[in-house]
C-alpha positions in Angstrom: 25.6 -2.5 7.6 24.7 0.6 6.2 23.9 -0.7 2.8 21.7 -3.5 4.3 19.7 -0.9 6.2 19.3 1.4 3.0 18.2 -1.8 0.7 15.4 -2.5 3.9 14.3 0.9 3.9 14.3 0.7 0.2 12.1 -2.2 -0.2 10.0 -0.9 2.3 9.2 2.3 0.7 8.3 0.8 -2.4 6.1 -2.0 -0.5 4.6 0.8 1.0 3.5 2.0 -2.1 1.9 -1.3 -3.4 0.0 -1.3 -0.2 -1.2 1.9 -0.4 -2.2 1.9 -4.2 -3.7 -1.7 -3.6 -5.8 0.2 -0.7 -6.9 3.1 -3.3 -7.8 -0.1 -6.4 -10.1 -2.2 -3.5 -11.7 1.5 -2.7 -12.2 2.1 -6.7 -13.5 -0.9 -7.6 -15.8 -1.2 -4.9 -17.1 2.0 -6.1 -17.6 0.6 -9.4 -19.3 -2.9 -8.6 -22.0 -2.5 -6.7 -21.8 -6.2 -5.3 -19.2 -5.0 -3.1 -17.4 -8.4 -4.1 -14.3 -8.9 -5.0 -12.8 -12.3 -6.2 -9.2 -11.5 -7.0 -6.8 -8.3 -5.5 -5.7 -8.5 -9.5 -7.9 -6.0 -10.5 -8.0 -3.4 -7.5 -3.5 -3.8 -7.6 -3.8 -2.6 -11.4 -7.0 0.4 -10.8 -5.2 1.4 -7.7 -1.4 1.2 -9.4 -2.8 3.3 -12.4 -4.5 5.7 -9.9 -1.3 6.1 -8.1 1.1 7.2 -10.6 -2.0 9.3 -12.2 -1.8 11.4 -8.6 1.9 11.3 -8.2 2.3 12.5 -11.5 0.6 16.1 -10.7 3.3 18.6 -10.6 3.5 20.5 -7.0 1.1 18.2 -5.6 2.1 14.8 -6.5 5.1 15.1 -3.8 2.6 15.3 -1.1 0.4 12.8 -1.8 3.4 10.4 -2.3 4.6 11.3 1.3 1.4 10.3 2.6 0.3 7.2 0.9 3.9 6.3 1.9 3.8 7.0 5.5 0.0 5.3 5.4 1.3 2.5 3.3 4.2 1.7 5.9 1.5 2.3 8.7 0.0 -0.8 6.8 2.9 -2.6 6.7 3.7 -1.7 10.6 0.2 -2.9 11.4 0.6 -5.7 9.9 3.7 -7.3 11.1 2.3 -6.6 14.8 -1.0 -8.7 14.2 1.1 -11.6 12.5 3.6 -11.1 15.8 0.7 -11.1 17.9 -1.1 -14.0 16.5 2.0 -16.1 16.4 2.6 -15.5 20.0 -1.0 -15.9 20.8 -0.3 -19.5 19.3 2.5 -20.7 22.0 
């Protein structure tokens, strides 16, 4: 049981990540295009990946910002899973 639990928290740690660096790409690139339209999440995942390991990277600070686009990227994920919970009970 214990090894399930750590593989969940696991995943979600690292899926907290993606969500949080995919959060940082969509705020770059809609910095750079001025349309403020963007087709694909292809683009923002790689800005926002290459930012991410760019600020986690800084010695002394990179620990904190890691802990807190963690803890906002599994906010994401939280918030998520409630509005899909909630719509699929608003469904019955």
């Amino acid at each position: 049981l214990s090894l399930i639990l750590f593989s969940l928290w696991a995943v979600a740690l690292y899926s907290a990540q993606v969500f949080a660096a995919l959060a940082i790409g969509i705020r770059i690139v809609l910095l750079l295009d001025r349309k403020k339209k963007i087709a694909t999440l292809l683009l923002p995942l790689i800005f926002g990946c290459l930012a991410w390991i760019l600020v986690v990277s800084i010695p002394y600070i990179g620990w904190i910002a890691w802990f807190i686009g963690t803890a906002w990227g599994l906010g994401a994920l939280l918030d998520m899973k409630r509005r899909i919970i909630l719509e699929l009970m608003s469904k019955k």
